[in-house]
C-alpha positions in Angstrom: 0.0 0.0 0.0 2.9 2.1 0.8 5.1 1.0 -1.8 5.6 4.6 -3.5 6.3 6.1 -0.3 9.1 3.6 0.4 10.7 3.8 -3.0 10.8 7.5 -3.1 11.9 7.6 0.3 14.6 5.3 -0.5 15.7 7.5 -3.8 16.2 10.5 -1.5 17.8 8.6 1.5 20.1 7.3 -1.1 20.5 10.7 -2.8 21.0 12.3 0.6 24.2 9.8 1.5 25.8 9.9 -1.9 26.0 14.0 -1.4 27.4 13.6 1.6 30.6 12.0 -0.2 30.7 14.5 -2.6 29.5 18.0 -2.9 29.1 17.6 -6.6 26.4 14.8 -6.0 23.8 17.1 -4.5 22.5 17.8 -8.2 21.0 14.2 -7.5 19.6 14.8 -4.6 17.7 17.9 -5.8 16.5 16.6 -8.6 15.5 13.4 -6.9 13.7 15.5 -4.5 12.4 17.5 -6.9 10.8 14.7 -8.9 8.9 14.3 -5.8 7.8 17.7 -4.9 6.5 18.0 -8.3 4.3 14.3 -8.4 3.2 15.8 -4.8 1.7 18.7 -6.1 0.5 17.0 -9.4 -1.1 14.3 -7.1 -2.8 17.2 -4.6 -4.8 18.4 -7.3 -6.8 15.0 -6.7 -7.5 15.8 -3.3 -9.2 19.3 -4.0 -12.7 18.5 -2.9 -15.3 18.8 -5.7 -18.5 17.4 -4.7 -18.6 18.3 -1.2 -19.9 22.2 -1.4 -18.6 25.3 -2.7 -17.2 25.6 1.2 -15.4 22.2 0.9 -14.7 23.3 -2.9 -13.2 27.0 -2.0 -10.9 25.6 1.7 -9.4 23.1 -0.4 -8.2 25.6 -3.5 -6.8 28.1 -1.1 -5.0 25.2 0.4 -3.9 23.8 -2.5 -2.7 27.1 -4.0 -0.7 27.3 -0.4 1.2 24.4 -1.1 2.1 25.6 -4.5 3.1 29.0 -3.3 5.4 26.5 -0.8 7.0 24.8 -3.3 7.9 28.0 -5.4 9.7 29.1 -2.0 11.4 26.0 -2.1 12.7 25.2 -5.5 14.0 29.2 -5.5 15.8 28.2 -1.9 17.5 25.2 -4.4 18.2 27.2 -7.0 19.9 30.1 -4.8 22.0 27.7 -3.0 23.6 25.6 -5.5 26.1 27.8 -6.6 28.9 28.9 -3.8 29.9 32.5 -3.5 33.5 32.7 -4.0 35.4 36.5 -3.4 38.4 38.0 -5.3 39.7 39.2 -2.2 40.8 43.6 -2.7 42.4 45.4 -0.9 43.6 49.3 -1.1 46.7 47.7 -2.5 44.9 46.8 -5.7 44.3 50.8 -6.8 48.3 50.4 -7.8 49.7 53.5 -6.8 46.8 55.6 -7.7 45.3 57.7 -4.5 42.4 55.7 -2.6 38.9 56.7 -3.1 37.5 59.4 -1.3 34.8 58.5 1.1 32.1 60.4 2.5 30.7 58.3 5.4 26.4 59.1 5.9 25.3 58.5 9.7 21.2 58.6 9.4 19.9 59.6 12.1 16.0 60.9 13.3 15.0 61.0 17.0 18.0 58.2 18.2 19.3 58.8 22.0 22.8 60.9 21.8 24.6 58.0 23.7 24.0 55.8 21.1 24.7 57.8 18.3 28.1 59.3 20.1 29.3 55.9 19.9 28.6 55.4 15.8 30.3 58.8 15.7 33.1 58.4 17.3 33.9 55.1 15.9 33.3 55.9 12.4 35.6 59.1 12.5 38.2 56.8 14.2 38.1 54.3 11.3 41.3 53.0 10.1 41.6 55.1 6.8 44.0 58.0 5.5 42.4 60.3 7.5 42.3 63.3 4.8 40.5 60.6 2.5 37.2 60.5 4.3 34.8 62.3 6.4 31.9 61.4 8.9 28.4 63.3 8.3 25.4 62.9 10.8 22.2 63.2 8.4 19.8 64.8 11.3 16.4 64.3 9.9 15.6 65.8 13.5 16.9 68.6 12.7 18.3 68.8 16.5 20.2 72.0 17.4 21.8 70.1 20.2 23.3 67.6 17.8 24.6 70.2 15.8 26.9 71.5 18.2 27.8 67.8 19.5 29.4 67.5 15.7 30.9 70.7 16.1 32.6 69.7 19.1 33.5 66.1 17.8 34.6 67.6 14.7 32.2 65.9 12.1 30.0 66.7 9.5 26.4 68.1 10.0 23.7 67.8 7.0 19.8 68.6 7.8 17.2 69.7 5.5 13.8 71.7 6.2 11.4 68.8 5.6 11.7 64.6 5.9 10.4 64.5 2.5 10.7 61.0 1.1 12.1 59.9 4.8 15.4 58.2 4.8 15.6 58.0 1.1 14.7 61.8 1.2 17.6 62.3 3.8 20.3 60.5 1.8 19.3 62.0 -1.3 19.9 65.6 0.2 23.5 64.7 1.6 23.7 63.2 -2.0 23.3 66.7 -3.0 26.3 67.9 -1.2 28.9 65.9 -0.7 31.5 66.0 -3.2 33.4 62.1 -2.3 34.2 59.2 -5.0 31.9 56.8 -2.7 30.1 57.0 0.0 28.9 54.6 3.2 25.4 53.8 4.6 25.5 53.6 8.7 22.4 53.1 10.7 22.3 55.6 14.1 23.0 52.0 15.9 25.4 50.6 13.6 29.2 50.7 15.0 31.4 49.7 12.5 35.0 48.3 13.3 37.9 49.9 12.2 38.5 48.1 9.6 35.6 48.7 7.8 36.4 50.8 4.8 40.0 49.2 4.6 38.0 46.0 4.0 35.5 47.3 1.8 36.6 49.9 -0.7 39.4 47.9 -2.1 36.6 46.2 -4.6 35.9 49.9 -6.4 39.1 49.1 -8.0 36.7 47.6 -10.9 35.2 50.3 -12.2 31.8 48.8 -12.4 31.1 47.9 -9.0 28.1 50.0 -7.7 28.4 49.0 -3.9 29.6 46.6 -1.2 27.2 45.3 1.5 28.2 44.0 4.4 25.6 42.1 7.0 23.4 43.5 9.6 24.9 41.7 12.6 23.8 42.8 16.5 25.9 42.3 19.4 23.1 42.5 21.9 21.3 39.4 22.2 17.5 39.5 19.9 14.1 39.0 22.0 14.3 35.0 21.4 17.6 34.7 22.9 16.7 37.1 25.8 13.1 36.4 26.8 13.6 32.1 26.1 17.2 32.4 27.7 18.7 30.5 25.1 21.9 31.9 24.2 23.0 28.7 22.1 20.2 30.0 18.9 21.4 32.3 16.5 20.2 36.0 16.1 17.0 35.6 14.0 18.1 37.8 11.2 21.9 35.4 11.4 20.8 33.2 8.3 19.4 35.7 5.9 22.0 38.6 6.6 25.2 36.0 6.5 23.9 32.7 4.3 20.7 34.1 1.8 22.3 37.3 1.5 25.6 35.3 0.5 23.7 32.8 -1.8 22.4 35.7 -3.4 25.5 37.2 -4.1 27.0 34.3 -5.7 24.4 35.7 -8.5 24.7 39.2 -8.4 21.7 40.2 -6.2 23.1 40.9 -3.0 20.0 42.6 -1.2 20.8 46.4 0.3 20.2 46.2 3.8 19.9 49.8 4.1 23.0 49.9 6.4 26.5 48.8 6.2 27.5 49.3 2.8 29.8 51.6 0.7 28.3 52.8 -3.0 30.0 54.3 -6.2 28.2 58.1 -5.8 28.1 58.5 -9.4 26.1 55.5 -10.2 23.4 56.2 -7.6 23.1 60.0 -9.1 22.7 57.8 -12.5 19.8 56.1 -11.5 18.4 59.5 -10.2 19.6 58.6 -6.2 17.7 56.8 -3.8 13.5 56.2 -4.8 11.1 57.1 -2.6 8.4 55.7 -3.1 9.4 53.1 -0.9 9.8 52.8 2.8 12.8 50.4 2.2 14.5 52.1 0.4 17.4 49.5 0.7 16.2 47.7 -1.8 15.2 49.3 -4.7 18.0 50.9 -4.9 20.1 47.8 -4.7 18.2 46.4 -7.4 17.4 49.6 -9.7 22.0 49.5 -10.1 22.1 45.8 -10.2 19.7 46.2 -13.4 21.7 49.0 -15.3 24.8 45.6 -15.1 26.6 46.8 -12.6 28.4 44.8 -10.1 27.7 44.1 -6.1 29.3 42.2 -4.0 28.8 40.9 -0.1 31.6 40.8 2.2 30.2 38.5 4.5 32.3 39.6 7.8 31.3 41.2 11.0 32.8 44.9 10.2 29.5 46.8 11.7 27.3 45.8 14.7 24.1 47.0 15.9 21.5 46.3 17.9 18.7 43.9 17.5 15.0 44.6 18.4 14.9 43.3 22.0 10.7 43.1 22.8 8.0 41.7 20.4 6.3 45.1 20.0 9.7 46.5 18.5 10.2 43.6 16.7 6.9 43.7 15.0 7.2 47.7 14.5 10.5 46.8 11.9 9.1 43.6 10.1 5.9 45.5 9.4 7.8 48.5 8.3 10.1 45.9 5.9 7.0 44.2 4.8 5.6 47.2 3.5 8.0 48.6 2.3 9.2 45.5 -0.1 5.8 45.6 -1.1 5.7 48.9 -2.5 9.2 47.8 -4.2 7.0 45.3 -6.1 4.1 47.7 -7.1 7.1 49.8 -8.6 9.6 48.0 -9.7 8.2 44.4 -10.2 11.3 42.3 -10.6 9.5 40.1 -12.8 9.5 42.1 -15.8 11.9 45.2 -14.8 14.5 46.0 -17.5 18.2 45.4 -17.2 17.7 42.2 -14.4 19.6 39.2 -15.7 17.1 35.5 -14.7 18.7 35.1 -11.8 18.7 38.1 -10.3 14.9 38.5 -11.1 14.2 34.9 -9.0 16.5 36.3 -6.1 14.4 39.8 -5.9 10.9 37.3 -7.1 12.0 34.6 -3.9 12.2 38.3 -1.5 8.8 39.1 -2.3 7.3 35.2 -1.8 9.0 35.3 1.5 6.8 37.8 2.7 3.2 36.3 1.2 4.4 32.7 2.5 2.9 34.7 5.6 -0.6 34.5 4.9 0.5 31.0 4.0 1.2 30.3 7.5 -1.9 31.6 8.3 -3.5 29.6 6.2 -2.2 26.5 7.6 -2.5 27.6 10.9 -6.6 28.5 10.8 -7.8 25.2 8.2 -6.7 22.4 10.5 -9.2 24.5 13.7 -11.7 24.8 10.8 -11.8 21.2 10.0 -12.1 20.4 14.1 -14.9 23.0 14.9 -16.9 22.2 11.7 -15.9 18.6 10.3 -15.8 20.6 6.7 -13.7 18.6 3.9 -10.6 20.0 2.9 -8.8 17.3 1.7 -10.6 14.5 -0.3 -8.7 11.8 -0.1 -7.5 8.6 2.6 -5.0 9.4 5.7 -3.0 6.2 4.1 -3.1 8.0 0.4 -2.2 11.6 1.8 0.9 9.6 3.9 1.9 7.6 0.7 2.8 10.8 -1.1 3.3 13.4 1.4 6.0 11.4 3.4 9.1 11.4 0.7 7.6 14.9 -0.2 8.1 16.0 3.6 11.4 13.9 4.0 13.3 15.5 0.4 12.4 18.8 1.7 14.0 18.5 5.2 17.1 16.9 3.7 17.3 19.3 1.1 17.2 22.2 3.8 19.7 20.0 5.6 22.2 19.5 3.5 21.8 23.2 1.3 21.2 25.7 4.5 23.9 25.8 7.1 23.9 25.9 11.1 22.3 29.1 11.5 18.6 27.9 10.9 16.9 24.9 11.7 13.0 23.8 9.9 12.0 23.8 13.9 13.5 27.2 14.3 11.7 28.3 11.2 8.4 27.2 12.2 8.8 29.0 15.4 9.8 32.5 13.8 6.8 32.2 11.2 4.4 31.2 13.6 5.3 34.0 15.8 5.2 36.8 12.7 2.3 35.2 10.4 -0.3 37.2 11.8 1.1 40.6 12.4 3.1 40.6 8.6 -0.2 39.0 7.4 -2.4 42.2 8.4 0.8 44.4 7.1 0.5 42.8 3.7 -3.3 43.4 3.9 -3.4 46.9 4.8 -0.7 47.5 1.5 -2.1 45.2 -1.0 -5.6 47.5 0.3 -3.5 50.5 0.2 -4.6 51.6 3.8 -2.4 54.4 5.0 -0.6 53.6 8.0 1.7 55.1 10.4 6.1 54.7 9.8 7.3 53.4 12.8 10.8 53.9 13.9 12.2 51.3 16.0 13.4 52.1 19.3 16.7 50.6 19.7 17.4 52.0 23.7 14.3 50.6 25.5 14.7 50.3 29.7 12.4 48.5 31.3 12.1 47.9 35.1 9.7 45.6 35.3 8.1 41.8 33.5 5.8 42.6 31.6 3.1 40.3 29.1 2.6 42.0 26.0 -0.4 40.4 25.6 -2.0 43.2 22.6 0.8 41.8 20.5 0.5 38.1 21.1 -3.8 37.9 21.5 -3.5 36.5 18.3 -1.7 33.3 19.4 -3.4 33.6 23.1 -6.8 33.1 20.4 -5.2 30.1 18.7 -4.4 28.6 21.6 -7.6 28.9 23.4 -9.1 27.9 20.0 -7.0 25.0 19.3 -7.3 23.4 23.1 -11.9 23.7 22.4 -11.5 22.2 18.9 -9.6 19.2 20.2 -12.6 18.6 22.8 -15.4 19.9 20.7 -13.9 17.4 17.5 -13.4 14.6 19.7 -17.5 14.8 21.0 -18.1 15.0 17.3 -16.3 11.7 16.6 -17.8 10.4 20.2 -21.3 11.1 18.7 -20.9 9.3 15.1 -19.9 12.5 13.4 -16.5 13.3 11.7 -14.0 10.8 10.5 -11.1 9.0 12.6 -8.5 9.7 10.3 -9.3 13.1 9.5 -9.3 14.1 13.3 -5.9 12.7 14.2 -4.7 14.3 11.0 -6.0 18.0 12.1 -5.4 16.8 15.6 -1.3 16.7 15.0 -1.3 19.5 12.6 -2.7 22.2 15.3 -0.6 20.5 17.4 2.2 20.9 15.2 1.2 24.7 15.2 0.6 25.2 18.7 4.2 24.6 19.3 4.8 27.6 17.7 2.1 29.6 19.0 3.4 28.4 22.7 6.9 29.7 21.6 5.5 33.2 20.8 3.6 33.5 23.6 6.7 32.6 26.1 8.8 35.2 23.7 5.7 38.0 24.7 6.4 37.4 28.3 8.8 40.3 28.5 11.5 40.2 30.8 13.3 43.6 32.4 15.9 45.5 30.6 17.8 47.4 33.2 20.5 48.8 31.0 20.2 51.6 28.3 23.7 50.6 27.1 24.6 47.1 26.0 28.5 46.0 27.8 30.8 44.2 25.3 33.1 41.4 27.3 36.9 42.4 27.2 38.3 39.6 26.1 42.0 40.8 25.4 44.0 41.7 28.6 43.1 45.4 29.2 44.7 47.3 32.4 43.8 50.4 33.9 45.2 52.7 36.5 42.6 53.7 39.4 43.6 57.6 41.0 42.0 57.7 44.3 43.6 60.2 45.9 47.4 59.9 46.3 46.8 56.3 45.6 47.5 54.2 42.4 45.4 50.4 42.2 45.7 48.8 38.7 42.6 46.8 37.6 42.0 44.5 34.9 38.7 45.9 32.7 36.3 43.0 32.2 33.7 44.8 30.4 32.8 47.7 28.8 29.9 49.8 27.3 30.0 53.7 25.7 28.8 54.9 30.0 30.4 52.5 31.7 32.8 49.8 33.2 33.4 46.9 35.0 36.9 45.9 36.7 38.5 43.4 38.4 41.0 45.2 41.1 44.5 43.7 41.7 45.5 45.3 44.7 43.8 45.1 47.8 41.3 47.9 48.2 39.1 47.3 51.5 37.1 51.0 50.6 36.7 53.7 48.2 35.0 56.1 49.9 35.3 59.1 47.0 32.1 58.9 44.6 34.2 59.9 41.4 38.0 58.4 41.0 40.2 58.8 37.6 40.6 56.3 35.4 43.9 56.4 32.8 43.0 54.1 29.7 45.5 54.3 26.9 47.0 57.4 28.3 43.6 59.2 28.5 42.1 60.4 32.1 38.5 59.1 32.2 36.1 60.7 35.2 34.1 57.9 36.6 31.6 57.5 39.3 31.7 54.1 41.1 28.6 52.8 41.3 29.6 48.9 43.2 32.0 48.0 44.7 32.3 44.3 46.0 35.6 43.1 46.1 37.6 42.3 43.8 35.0 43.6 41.7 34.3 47.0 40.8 31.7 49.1 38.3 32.1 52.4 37.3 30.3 54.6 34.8 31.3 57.5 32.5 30.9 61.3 33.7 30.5 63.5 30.0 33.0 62.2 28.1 35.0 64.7 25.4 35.8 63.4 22.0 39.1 62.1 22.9 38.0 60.2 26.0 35.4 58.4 24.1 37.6 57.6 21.2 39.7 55.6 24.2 36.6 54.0 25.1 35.7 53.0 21.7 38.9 52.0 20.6 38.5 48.9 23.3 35.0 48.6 22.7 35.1 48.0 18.9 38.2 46.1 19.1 36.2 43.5 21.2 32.8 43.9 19.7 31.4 40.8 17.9 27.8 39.0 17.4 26.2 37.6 20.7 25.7 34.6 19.0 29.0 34.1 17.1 28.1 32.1 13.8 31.8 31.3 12.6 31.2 32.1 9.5 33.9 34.0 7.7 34.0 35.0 4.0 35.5 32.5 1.4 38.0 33.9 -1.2 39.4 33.0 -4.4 
């Protein structure tokens, strides 16, 4: 009865261990797996109920064409990671001679706290870079008079404009307007980038036709999953699109613009008429608006900038509904489907992007049919619980070992359900309200957040608080059914274990809503190189060893004995630099200080340990592969 799912299952097994031998052998895995997905889907069509009622009729199309929007996802997931990204490492060496491109580096900023933007300031004017070959501008959309004179003083560039026309786009297009450099670099108010950053970066606008250089969005904070679930061993939830899509795209050209963390050729963005703005990501039409006039792009995929990630569910949903949107509008624009200049592959990368986003309403979708089926005993599927298993099983097991063997460490299908499941029905209503063309409000997301208390953010997870409840009844209220003659056996465990299966989502994103304090308005990075400081109390000297460090504060490990400090403020010398601190504990050996106002040059001592020992939370080891 079984006998096609055995063989098939066997093909891909098979399949699965001869690519383990050899990476060249995973051509036969996909297309043994494809084979399958494909008599799947062809098979499903049998299934759609048609003489059961238009209700029966209808449930079953929309779940059909849910699969099928599935399997698109999946075959563009094969097709984007067969070929390995390879980099022709550059370096400033490879301009031979000639002088290094100037660089004007744009900080965007709107209503940010200073001490987080002091930080991106001081560390991008610190980069290592001939210094009379680049200069640091803070684009104020604000339009703050007190951040004017903070770049006075730190002796950076100042650009505002009367309006926020076009908003970010709109902000970058007006420094567009007057800077004068051979490129120029994108940084997020957040976004500290390393020193090395341009050395690392502009070495690849020796070829003339490269248009920019993206690096990934990685956050040295830990995200809301990792925080709230305490589980430090996950990675950042943005870890496999910002280091592994973003690096399978580039191996054809269609490295996605982040919005942040990348260098451009000026000239070719004043070609294409600068940044559009008709979108609220930005990022990516202007990406792919150069990638179509041919010219090149290229991902470094190393940690060179860090930022923070959203740390509560609210924030979190404020900057996927914003990136939802705003792809959306991309699409309305610029449909990558048909938009002159894009080369096939770069219009299923840009084509893949925009499924990702309506592959939430297929969540939803598989969420809400299996409760359907328990509280009304409607036919969705017409067909047996052993037919269904003969050809779904070598569908379900190709996929996973596909995934498996194509994706790398940094997602898992079971981490994947989790994030969906927690996202479906916010992104769901955001692609809703743009597909309707509803006006809605641009949120910024707040990336310095303090917050004393636990708290259940129970307006943003009512949604899956609603499933729950709902899923819990339909098990009871399906179960009397089948008690009382009504309903089928098979079709009840089979919608039993898929909301089940769901549920385990919904559970995750209801523990992730449970909100746990955030007492700090400055995340610390851990020292790890051997950093010592000399204490002035008084006429006394104590040398400490710093264990960690943030842009307002420090904590030390004292190496002589100390038995009191009864001053509130003591001098700290790091690197030759007098810091003023105020201790706040003292327990010994262990003391923690933080900042008074700190000058230019005081915080440039600060940052120079804090960037130097700045990496992701969650530490992917993923480093870029050269030629």
């Amino acid at each position: 009865m079984y006998w096609y799912a055995i063989i098939m299952t066997l093909l891909i097994v098979i399949s699965f261990l001869i690519s383990k031998i050899r990476i060249s052998f995973r051509k036969v895995l996909i297309i043994s797996s494809t084979i399958v997905c494909v008599l799947y889907i062809i098979w499903r069509i049998s299934a759609i109920p048609l003489h059961s009622g238009i209700l029966s009729f209808v449930l079953g199309l929309i779940l059909y064409l849910a699969e099928v929007l599935g399997l698109i996802a999946f075959f563009n997931f094969q097709y984007l990671f067969i070929v390995k990204y390879k980099l022709e490492k550059k370096t400033l060496e490879d301009f031979k001679g000639q002088p290094v491109p100037f660089v004007d580096v744009l900080i965007c900023t709107y209503n940010e706290p200073f001490n987080l933007l002091k930080l991106t300031i001081v560390a991008a004017a610190c980069m290592d870079y001939p210094k009379d070959r680049f200069k640091v501008y803070v684009c104020d959309d604000g339009r703050r008079e007190d951040l004017k004179k903070l770049c006075e003083e730190y002796g950076v560039g100042y650009i505002t404009r009367d309006d926020n026309a076009g908003a970010k786009a709109g902000n970058i297009n007006h420094a567009l307007s007057v800077i004068q450099g051979d490129l120029f670099a994108v940084l997020d108010a957040d976004m500290i980038p390393k020193k090395e950053f341009l050395k690392r970066t502009v070495g690849y606008f020796s070829n003339g036709n490269m248009a920019f250089v993206q690096t990934p969005q990685v956050y040295y904070n830990q995200d809301m999953y990792q925080y709230n679930l305490k589980r430090n061993q996950i990675p950042n939830e943005q870890d496999f699109f910002m280091r592994d899509i973003q690096e399978a795209r580039a191996a054809h050209n269609a490295v996605l613009h982040v919005g942040t963390n990348a260098v451009f050729r000026r000239q070719f963005v004043l070609d294409i008429g600068g940044y559009p703005t008709c979108s609220i990501t930005e990022d990516m039409a202007v990406g792919m608006l150069l990638q179509a006039q041919g010219h090149d792009t290229v991902l470094v995929n190393e940690e060179l900038v860090l930022g923070l990630s959203a740390t509560t569910f609210v924030e979190l949903v404020k900057q996927r509904d914003r990136w939802c949107r705003g792809n959306l509008q991309v699409l309305k624009h610029f449909n990558p489907i048909f938009y002159k200049g894009l080369t096939l592959a770069q219009r299923i990368a840009y084509f893949d992007g925009v499924v990702y986003w309506f592959a939430n309403i297929q969540k939803m979708i598989y969420i809400t049919w299996p409760l359907i089926y328990l509280y009304t005993q409607t036919l969705i599927l017409d067909c047996t619980l052993e037919d269904l298993l003969n050809m779904y099983i070598p569908f379900f097991i190709g996929q996973y070992l596909i995934f498996r063997t194509l994706s790398p460490k940094t997602r898992s299908m079971k981490w994947s359900h989790y994030y969906e499941v927690a996202m479906a029905p916010h992104l769901t209503l955001s692609i809703l309200k743009e597909m309707l063309n509803l006006k809605t409000k641009f949120n910024v997301t707040s990336k310095e957040l303090v917050l004393d208390r636990k708290s259940f953010q129970l307006r943003i997870c009512f949604a899956h608080v609603l499933i729950a409840v709902l899923s819990v009844f339909g098990w009871v209220i399906s179960a009397n059914m089948l008690r009382s003659g009504h309903g089928h056996l098979g079709a009840f465990f089979l919608n039993l274990f898929w909301s089940g299966y769901n549920l385990t989502g919904v559970i995750i994103a209801i523990k992730v809503a449970y909100q746990k304090p955030i007492f700090r308005k400055n995340e610390r990075i851990e020292v790890e190189e051997d950093v010592m400081v000399t204490l002035r109390i008084d006429d006394k000297k104590v040398y400490a060893k710093m264990l960690d460090i943030s842009g307002q504060g420090t904590k030390l490990r004292v190496l002589d004995e100390l038995a009191l400090i009864e001053k509130d403020t003591i001098i700290m010398q790091l690197k030759g630099v007098s810091i003023p601190c105020q201790v706040v504990r003292y327990g010994n050996p262990y003391l923690a200080l933080t900042f008074e106002d700190l000058s230019f040059e005081q915080l440039k001592a600060v940052m120079d340990i804090f960037t130097v020992n700045m990496h992701s939370h969650y530490q992917t080891k993923r480093s870029q592969i050269y030629e």
